[in-house]
VOPAGU-2260 file (C-alpha; in pm, 1 decimal, decimal comma):
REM VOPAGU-2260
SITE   aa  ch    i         X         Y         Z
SITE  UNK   A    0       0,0       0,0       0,0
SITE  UNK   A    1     100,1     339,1    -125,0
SITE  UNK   A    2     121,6     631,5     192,2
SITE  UNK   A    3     187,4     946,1      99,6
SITE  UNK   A    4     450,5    1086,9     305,3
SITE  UNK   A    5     564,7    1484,2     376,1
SITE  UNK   A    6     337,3    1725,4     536,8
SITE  UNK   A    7      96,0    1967,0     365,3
SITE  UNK   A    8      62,7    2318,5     474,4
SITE  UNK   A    9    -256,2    2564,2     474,9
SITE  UNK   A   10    -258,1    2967,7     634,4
SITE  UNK   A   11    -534,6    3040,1     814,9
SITE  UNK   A   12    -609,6    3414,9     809,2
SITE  UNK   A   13    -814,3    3505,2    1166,5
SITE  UNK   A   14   -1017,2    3784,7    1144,2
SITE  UNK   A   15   -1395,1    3765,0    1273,1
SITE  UNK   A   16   -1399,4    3440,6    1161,5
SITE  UNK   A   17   -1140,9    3207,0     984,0
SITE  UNK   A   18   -1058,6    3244,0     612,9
SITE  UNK   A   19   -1019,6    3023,2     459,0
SITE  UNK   A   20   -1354,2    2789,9     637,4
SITE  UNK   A   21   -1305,5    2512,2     454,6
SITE  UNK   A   22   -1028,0    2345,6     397,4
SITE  UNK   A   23    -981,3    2057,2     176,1
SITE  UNK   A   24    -624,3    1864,3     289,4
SITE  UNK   A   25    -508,5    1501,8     180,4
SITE  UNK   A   26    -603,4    1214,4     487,0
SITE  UNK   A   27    -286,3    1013,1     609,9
SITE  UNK   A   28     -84,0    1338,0     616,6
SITE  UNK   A   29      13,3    1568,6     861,6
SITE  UNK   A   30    -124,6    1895,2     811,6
SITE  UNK   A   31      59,5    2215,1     926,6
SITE  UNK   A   32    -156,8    2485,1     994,0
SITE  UNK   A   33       0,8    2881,3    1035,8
SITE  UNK   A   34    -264,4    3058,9    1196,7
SITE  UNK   A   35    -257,1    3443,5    1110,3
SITE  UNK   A   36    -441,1    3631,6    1394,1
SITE  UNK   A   37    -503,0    4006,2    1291,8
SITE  UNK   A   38    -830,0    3982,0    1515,3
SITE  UNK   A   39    -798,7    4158,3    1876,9
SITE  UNK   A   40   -1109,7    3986,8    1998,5
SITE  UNK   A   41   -1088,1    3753,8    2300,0
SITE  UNK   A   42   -1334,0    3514,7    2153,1
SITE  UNK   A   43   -1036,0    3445,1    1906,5
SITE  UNK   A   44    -768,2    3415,5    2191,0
SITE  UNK   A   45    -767,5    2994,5    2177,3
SITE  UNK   A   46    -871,1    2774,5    1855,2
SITE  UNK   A   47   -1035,7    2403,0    1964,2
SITE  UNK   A   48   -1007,3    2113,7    1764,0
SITE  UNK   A   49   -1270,7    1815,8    1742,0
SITE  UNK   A   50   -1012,4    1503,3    1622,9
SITE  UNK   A   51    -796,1    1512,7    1780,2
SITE  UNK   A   52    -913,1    1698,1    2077,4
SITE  UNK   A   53    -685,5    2019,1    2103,1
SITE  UNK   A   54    -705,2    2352,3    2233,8
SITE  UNK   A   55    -431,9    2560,4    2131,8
SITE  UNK   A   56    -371,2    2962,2    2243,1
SITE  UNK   A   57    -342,5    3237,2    1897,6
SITE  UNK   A   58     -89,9    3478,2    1984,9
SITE  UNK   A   59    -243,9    3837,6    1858,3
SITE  UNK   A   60     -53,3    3970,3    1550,2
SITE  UNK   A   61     159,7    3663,8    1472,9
SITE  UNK   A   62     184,9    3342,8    1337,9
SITE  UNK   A   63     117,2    3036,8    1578,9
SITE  UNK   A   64     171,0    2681,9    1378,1
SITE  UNK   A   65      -1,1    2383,4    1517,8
SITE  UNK   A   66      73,1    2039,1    1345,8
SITE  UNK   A   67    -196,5    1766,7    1272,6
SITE  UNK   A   68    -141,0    1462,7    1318,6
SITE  UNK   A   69    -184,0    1225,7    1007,0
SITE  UNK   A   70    -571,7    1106,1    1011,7
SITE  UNK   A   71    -831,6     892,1     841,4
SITE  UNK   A   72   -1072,2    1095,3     581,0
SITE  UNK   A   73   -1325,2    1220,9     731,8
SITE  UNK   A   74   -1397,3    1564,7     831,8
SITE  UNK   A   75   -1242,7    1788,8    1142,9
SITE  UNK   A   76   -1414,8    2079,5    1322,7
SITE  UNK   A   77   -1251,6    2359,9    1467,0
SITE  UNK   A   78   -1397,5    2671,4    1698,6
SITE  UNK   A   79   -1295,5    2998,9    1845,1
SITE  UNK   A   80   -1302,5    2932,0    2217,0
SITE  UNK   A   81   -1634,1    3066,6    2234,5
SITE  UNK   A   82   -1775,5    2814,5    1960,6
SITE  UNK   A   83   -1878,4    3190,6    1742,2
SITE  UNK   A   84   -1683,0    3118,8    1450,6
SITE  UNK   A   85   -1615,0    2763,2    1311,2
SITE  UNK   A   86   -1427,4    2616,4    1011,4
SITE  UNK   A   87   -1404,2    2229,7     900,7
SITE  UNK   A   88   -1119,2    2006,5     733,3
SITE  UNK   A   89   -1243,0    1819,4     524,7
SITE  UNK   A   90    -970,6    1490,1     499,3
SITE  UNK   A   91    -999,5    1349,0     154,9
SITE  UNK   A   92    -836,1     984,1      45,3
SITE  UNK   A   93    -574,3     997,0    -195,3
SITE  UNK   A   94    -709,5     865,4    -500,1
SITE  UNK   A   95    -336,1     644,9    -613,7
SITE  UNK   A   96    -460,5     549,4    -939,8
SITE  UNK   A   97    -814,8     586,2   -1190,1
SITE  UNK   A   98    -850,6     189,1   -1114,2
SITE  UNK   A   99    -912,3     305,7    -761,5
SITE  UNK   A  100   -1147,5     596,3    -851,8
SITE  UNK   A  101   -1333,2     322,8   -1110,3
SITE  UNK   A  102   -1371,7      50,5    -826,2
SITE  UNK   A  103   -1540,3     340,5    -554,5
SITE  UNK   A  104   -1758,3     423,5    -912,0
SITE  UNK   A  105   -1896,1      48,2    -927,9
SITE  UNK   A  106   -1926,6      11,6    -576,4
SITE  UNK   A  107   -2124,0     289,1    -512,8
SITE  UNK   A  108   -2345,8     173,8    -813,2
SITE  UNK   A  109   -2376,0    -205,4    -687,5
SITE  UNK   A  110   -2467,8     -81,5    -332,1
SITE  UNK   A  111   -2845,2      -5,9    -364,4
SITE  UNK   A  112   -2860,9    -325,7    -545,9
SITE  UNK   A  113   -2682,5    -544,5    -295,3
SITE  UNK   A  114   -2932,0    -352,5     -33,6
SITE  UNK   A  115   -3204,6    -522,3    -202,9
SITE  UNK   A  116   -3090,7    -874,4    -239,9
SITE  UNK   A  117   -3007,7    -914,9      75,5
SITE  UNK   A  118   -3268,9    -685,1     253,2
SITE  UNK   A  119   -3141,7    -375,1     486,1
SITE  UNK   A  120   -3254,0    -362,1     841,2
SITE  UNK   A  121   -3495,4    -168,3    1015,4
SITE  UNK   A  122   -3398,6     178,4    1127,0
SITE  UNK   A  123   -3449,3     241,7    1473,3
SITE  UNK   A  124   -3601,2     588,6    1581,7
SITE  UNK   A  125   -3237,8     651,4    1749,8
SITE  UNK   A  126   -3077,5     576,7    1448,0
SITE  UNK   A  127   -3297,5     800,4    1240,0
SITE  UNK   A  128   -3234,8    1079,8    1506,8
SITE  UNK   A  129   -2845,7    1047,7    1512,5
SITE  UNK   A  130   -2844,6    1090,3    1131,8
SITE  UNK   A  131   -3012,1    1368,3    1176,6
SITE  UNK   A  132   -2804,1    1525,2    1475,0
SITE  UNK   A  133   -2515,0    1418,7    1245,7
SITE  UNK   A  134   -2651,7    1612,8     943,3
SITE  UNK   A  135   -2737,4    1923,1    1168,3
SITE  UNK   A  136   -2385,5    1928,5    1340,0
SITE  UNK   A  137   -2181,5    1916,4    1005,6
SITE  UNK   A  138   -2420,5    2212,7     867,9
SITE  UNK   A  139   -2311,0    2375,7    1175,3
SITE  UNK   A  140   -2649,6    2437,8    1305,5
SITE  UNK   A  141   -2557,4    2294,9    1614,2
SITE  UNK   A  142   -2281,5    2347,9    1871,4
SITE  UNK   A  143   -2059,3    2016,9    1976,4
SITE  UNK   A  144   -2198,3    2037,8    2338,6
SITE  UNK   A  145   -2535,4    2018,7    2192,3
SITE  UNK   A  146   -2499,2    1765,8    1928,1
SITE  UNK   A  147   -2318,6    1552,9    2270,9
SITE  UNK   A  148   -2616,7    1602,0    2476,6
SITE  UNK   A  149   -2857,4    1507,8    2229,6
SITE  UNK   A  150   -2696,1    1196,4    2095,4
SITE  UNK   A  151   -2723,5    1101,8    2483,8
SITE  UNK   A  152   -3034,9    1136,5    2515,9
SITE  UNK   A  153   -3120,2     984,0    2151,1
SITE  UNK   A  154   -2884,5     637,0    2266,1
SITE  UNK   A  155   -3052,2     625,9    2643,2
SITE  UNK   A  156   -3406,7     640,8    2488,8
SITE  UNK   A  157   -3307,1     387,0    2263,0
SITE  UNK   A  158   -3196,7     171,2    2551,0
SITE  UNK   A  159   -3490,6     226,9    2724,9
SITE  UNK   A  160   -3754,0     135,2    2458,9
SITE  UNK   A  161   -3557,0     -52,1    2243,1
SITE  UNK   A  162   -3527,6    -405,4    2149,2
């Protein structure tokens, strides 16, 4: 298997918000992130990460780096220490070859298909309430600490009443 190896590197302008807010970055790297804080706001004084679960300090009027480590794709959050601004990484697979692009192409096409051979389960009402707490949290509708509290409740209900 292939692994990219180095470290990519983004600049992150800080100024009543974070510019850019999305950030697409390679998965299985490192990602080095320069921070450029031009915003005197204490809101902005500290930057928190969802995966892996950092909380880092922005020094006003300079550069502060803070290195990734190498992840899975997948998507990360990140907040002002208030949770008032927000900006996502979005960790995207390294696509090696078009053989590996054609085989996610078929796959994706053979799914529904395979989901009616062999049947797919019943959803339970949890389930169906954690995709949507999912959905809502990744629009950024919803804070962390809400989206945590809810999926609680959503997975002791299902206890409760569940099979």
């Amino acid at each position: 298997m292939h692994r990219p190896t180095g470290e990519q590197t983004v600049e992150v302008i800080v100024d009543h918000g974070y510019r850019p807010q999305t950030i697409v970055a390679r998965a299985g790297v490192p990602l080095r992130m320069v921070f450029r804080r031009r915003d005197a706001d204490e809101c902005m004084d500290r930057v928190v990460f969802s995966s892996p679960r950092l909380d880092r300090p922005l020094a006003r009027g300079r550069a502060t780096t803070i290195v990734l480590p190498a992840q899975a794709p997948g998507e990360i959050r990140f907040t002002c220490g208030m949770g008032r601004y927000h900006g996502q990484i979005q960790l995207r697979a390294d696509r090696a070859s078009p053989f590996a692009e054609l085989g996610g192409a078929i796959g994706r096409r053979l799914h529904p298909i395979w989901e009616f051979v062999r049947g797919s389960p019943e959803r339970t009402v949890a389930e169906d309430a954690l995709a949507i707490l999912r959905a809502r949290f990744a629009r950024g509708e919803i804070s962390q600490e809400e989206f945590e509290r809810a999926r609680a409740l959503a997975l002791a209900d299902n206890r409760e009443f569940g099979p």
